[in-house]
C-alpha positions in Angstrom: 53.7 30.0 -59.7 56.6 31.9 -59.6 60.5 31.0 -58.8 60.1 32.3 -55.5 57.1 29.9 -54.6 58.8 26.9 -56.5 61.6 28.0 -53.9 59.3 28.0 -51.3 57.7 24.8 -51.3 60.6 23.3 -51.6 62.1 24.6 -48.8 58.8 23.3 -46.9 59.0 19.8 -48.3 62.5 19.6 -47.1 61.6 20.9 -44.1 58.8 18.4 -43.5 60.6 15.4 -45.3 63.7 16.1 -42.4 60.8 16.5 -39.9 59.4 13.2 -40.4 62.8 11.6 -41.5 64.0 12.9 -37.6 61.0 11.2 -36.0 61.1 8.2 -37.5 64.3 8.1 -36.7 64.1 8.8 -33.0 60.8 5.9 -32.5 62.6 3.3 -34.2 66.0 3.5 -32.2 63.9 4.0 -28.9 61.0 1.7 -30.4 62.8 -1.0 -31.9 66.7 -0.8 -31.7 66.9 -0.3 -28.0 65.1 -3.0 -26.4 66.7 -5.3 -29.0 70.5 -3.6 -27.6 69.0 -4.4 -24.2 68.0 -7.7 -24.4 71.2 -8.5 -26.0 73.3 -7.1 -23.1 71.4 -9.1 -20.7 71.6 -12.1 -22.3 75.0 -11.8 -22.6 76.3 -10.1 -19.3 78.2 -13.4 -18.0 80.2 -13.3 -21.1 81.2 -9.1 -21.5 84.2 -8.4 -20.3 83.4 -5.9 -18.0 81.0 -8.4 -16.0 82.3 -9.8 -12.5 84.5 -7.3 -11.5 86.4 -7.9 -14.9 86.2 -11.6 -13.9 85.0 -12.3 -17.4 85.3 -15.7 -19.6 88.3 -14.6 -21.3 90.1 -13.7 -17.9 89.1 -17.4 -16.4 90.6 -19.0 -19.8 93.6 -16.2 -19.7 93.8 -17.9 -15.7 93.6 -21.2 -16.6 96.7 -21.4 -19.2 98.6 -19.5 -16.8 97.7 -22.3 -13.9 98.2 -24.9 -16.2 101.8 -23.7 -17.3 103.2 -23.4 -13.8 101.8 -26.9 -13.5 103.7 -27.9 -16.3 106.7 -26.4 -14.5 106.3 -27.6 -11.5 105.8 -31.3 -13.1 109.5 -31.2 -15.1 110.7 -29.7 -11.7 109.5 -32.9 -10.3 110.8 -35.0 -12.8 114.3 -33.8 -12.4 114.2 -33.9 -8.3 113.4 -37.5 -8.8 115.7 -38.6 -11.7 118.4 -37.2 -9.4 117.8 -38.7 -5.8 116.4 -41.9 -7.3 119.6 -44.3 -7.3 120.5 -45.3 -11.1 121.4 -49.2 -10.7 
C-alpha cells in the first residue's frame, strides 16, 4: 500500500466511525434519554413553574408570605386601635 490508500482508508474509517458514532447517538437520546426526560416532566408537572397557569409551588409560598405579612399588619393595626380606645385606669 501506498500513501494514497493509507490516506484512503482512513478517510473511510473516519467516515464510518462518525457514521456509527451519529447513530448511536441519535437511538440512545430517542431510545433511552427521552423517555427518561419525559417521565421526569410528568412526574414533576405540579411542581414546574410553568404548571397552573404559572400557579406553581413557589408562587403559592411567594402568596403565602405576602398574606401572612399583611396579617401581621393588620394584627399591630389592631393592637394600637385597641390600646387607644381601651380606657387606661
Amino acid at each position: 500500500m501506498n500513501f494514497t490508500d493509507d490516506v484512503i482508508l482512513w478517510g473511510q474509517l473516519a467516515a464510518a466511525l462518525s457514521a456509527i458514532g451519529g447513530v448511536v447517538y441519535v437511538i440512545v437520546k430517542y431510545v433511552v434519554v427521552n423517555p427518561i426526560k419525559n417521565y421526569i416532566d410528568k412526574a414533576t408537572y405540579q411542581i414546574q413553574p410553568g404548571s397552573n397557569g404559572g400557579n406553581s409551588l413557589p408562587d403559592a409560598i411567594k402568596a403565602i408570605k405576602k398574606v401572612d405579612q399583611k396579617i401581621e399588619k393588620l394584627s399591630k393595626r389592631v393592637e394600637a386601635l385597641e390600646d387607644t380606645l381601651t380606657p387606661k385606669s
